[in-house]
C-alpha positions as CSV (number, residue, x, y, z in Angstrom):
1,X,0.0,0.0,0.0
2,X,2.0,3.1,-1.1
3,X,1.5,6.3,1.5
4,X,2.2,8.8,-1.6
5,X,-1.2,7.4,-3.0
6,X,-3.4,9.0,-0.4
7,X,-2.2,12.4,-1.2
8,X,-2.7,15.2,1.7
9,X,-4.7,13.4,4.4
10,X,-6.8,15.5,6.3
11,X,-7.6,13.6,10.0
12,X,-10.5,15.0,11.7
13,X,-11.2,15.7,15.1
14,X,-12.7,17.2,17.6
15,X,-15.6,18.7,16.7
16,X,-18.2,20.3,19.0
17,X,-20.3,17.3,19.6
18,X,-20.3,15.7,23.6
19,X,-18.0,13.5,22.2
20,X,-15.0,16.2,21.6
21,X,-13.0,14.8,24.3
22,X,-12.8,11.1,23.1
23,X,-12.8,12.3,18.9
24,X,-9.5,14.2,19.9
25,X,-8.3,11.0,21.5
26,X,-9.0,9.0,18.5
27,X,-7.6,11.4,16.1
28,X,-4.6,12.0,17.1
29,X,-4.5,8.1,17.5
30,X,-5.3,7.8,13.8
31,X,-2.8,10.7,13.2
32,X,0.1,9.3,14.8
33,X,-0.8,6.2,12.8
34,X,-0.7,7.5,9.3
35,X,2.7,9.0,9.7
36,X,4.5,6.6,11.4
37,X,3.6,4.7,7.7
38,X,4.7,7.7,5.7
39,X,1.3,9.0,5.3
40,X,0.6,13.3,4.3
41,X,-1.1,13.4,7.7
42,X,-2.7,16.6,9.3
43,X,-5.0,17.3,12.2
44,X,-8.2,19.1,11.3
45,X,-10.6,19.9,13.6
46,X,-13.8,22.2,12.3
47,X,-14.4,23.3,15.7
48,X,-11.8,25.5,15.0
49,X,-11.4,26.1,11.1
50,X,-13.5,26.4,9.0
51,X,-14.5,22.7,6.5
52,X,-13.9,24.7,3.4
53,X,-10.4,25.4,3.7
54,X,-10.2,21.4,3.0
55,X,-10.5,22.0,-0.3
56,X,-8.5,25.3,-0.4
57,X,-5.5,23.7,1.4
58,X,-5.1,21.0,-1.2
59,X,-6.6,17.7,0.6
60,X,-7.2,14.7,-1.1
61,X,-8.8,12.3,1.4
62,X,-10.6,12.5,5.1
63,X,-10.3,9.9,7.5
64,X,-13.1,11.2,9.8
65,X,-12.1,10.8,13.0
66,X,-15.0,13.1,14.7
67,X,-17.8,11.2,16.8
68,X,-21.3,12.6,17.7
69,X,-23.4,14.6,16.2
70,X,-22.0,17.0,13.2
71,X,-19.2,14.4,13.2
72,X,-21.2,11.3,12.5
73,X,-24.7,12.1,11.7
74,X,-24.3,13.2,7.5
75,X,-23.4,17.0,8.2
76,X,-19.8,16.3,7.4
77,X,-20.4,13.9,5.1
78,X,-22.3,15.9,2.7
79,X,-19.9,18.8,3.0
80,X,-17.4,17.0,1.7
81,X,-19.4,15.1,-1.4
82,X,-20.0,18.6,-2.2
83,X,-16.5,19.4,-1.9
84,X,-15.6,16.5,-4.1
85,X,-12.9,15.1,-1.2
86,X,-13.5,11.1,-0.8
87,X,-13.9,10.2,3.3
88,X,-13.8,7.6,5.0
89,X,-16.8,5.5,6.6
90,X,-20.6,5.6,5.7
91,X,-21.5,8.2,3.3
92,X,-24.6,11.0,4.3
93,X,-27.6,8.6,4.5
94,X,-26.4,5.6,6.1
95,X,-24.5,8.0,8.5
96,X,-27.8,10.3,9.2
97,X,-29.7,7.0,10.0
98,X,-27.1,5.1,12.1
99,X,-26.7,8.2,14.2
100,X,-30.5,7.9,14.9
101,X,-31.3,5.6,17.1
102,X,-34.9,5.4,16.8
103,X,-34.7,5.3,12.9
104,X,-31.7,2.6,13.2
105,X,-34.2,-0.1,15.3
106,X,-37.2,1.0,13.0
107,X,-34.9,0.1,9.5
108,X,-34.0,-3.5,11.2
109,X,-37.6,-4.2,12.8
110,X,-38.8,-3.7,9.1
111,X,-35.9,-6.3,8.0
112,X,-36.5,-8.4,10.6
113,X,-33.6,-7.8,12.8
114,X,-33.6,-8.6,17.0
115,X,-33.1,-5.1,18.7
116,X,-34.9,-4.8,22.0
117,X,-38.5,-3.4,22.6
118,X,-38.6,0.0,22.9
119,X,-40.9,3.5,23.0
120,X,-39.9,7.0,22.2
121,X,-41.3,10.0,24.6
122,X,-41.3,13.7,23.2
123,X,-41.1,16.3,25.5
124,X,-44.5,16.7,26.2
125,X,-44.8,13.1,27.2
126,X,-43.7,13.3,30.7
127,X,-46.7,13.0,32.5
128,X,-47.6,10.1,35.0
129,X,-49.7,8.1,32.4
130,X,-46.6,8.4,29.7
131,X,-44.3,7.1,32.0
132,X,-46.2,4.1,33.5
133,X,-47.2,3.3,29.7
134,X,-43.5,2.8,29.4
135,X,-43.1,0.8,32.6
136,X,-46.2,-1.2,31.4
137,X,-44.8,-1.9,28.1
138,X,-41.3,-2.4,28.9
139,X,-41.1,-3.5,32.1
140,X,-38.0,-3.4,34.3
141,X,-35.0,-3.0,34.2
142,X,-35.0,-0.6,31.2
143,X,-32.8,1.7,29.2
144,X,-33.3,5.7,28.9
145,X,-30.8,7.5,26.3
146,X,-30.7,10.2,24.1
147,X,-31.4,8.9,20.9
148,X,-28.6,10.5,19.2
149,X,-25.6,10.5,21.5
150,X,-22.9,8.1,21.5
151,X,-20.5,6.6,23.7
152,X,-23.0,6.0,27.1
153,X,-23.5,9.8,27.3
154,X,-26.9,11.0,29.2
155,X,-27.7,7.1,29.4
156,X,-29.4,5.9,32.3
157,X,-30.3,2.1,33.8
158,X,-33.5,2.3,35.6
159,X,-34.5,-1.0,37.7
160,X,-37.3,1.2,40.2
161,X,-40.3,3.4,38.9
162,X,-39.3,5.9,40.8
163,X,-36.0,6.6,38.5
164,X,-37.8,6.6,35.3
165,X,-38.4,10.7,35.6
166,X,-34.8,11.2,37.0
167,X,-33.8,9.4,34.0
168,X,-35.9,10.9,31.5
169,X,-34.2,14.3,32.6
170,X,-30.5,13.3,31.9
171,X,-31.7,12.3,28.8
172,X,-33.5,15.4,28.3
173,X,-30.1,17.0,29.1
174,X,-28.8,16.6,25.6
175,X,-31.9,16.3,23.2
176,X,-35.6,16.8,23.7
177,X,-36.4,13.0,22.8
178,X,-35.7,9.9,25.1
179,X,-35.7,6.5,24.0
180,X,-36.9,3.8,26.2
181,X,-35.7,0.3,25.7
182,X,-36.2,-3.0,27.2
183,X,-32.8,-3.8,29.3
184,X,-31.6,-7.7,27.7
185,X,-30.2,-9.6,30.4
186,X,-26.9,-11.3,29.7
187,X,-24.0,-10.7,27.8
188,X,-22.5,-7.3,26.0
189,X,-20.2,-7.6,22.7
190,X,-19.5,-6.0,19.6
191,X,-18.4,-6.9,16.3
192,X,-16.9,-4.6,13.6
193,X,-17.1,-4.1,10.3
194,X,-15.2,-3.3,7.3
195,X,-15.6,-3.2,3.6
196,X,-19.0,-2.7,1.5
197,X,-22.0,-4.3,-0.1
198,X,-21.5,-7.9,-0.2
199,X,-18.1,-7.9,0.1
200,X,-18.4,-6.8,3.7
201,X,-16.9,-8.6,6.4
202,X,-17.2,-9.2,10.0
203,X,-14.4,-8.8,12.4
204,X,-14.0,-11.1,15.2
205,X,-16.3,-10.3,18.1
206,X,-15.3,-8.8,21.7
207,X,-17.2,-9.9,24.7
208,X,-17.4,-7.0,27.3
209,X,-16.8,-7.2,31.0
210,X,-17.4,-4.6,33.0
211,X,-17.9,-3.9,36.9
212,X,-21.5,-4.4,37.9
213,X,-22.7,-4.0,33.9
214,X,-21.5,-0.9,34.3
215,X,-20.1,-0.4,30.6
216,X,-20.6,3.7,30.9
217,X,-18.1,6.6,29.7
218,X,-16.0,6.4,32.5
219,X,-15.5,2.8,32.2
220,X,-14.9,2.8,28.6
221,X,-12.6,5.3,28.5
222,X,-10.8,6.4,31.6
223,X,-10.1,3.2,34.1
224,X,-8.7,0.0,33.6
225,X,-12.1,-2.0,35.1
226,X,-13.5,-3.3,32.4
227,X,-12.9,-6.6,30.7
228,X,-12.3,-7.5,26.7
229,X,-12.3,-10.8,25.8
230,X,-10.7,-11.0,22.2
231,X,-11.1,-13.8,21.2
232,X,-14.7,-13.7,22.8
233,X,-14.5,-17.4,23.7
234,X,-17.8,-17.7,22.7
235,X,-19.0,-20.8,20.7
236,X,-18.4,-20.8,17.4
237,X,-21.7,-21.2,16.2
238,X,-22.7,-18.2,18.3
239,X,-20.2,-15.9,16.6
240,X,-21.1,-16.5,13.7
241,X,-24.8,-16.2,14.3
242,X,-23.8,-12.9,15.6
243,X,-21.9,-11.8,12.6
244,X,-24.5,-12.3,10.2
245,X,-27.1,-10.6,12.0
246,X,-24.3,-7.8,12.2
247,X,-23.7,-7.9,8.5
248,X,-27.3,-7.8,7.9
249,X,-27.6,-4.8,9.9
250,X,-24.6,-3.1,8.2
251,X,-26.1,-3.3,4.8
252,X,-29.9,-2.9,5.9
253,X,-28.5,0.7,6.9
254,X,-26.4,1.3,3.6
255,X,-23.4,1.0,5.8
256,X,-19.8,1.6,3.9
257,X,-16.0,1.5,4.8
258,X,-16.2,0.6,8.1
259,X,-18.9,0.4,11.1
260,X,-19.3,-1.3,14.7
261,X,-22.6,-3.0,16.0
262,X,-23.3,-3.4,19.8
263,X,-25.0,-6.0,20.8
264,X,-26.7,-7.9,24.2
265,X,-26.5,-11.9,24.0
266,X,-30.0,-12.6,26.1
267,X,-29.0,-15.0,29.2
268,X,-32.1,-17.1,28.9
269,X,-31.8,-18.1,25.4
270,X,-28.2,-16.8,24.0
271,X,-30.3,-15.0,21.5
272,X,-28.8,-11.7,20.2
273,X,-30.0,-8.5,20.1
274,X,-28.7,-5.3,18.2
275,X,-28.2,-1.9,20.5
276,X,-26.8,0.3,17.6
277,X,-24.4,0.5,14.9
278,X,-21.6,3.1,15.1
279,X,-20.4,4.7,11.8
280,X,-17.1,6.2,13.2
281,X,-16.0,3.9,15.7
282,X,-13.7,5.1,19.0
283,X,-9.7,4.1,17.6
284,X,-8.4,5.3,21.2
285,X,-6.4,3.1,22.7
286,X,-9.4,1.5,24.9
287,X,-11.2,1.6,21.8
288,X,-12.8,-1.8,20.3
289,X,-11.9,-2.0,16.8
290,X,-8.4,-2.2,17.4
291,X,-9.1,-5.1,19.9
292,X,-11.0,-7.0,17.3
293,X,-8.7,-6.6,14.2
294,X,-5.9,-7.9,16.7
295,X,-7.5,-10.9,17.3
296,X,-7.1,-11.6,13.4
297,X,-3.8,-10.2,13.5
298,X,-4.5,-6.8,12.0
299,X,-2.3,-3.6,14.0
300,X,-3.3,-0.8,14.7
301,X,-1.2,1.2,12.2
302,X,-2.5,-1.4,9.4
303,X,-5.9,-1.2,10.6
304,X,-5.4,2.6,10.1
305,X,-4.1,2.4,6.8
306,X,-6.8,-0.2,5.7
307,X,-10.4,1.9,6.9
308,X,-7.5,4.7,5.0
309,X,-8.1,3.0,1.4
310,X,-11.8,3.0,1.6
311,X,-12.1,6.5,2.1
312,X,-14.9,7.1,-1.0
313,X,-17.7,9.7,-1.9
314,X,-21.2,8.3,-2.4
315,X,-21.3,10.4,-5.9
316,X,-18.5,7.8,-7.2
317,X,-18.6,4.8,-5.0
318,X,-17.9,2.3,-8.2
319,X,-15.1,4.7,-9.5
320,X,-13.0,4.1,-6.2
321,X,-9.1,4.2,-6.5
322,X,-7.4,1.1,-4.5
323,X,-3.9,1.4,-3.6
């Protein structure tokens, strides 16, 4: 794979999404990454210049390194099909959906695809008949998120009535929506993706352990308390059910490049259910890409290089360039 083929790499990061703290951890990841194989590698991060200056400054390719909204949900995407500079990851309308949760789980109920239960209250719907419709619906425990945050942020676990309203405030901390969702008992993992259409493949999954279930920002971030289990040790039959409900997922959505599902393996039955799907996954170094693509004995620099040389624009995505 020759470096001098990618031209000027623009890696961005940053951003002004909630998630500005762990993009600028995965960018400069990425960055470090890139160079270290002889890669044209620049930080950008369009918090602080302006996207046009992409085009002005002579870059040929964006890995996008940004997470969160205006990173991952189309906005950046579409500014740079119009710009006519190929990125890396889903293109606008896979990315729009994926970043919406609510749209995600409606897209794979219509194909068919296990994601838990769930109910969506608008603002208005806080009154004590919305939430024991919930609580009636769902039952305990449940889930409370923003539908369009990433990385645990404003999420709440709610096992007593009495948190449901406390929850539907953090929630309402960062969006007016909140989406409710049946809590699956059992097992946490997550299996990447790279490559598109039907030529898509599934990394090797990662089973998550963390203290109590407690799988939050901290957790995934900042301590060393949580668990990875690469590879899973699950059985194989399992994995494999797991990745092709993943890779059904991934192309349900119109998912390119590269991608990450979450998923909960119900205890009772070892059937699994899809959370969400992540368009431009954490590459920090507790990120879970990197774990998997070890596990088939893919580095991170390669790894780099390799979500690198997919970098595309929807307006041309047969007229790609491999190196």
């Amino acid at each position: 794979m020759n470096p001098q083929f990618f031209g000027k790499v623009a890696v961005l990061m940053g951003g002004a999404s909630a998630e500005r703290e762990i993009s600028l951890l995965s960018g400069n990841g990425v960055l470090q990454a890139l160079r270290s194989q002889g890669v044209d590698a620049h930080a950008f991060d369009p918090a602080k210049r302006a996207l046009w200056t992409l085009q002005d400054e002579g870059f040929a390719r964006c890995f996008i390194a940004l997470h969160g909204g205006l990173g991952e949900d189309g906005s950046v995407q579409g500014a740079l099909e119009l710009m006519g500079i190929p990125y890396t990851g889903s293109g606008v309308m896979a990315s729009s959906i994926a970043m919406d949760k609510v749209m995600t789980k409606r897209i794979w109920s219509a194909e068919g695809l296990p994601t838990p239960r769930s109910c969506v209250l608008g603002p208005e719907q806080r009154s004590a008949a919305d939430l024991q419709r919930v609580l009636d619906t769902l039952g305990l425990p449940l889930i409370v998120k923003p539908p369009h945050e990433g990385s645990s942020i404003g999420i709440s676990k709610v096992t007593q009535a009495a948190q449901l309203a406390p929850a539907l405030a953090l929630a309402a901390q960062y969006e007016p929506e909140a989406l409710c969702e049946e809590f699956i008992v059992g097992e946490e993992v997550t299996c990447p993706v790279m490559g598109n259409g039907a030529l898509a493949t599934a990394l090797p999954v990662v089973r998550i352990q963390a203290p109590d279930g407690a799988y939050d920002y901290q957790n995934k971030y900042f301590t060393d308390a949580v668990s990875y289990l690469f590879p899973s040790g699950l059985p194989a039959a399992e994995e494999a059910e797991i990745a092709r409900v993943v890779l059904a997922a991934y192309r349900a959505l119109g998912c390119r490049g590269w991608g990450r599902a979450d998923l909960m393996i119900r205890a009772s039955d070892r059937k699994a259910f899809l959370l969400e799907m992540n368009t431009a996954p954490g590459m920090t170094g507790h990120s879970l890409v990197p774990m998997s693509a070890s596990a088939q004995g893919i580095g991170y620099q390669d790894l780099c290089m390799r979500i690198l040389a997919l970098a595309t624009l929807d307006s041309s995505p047969h007229h790609r360039k491999t190196p």
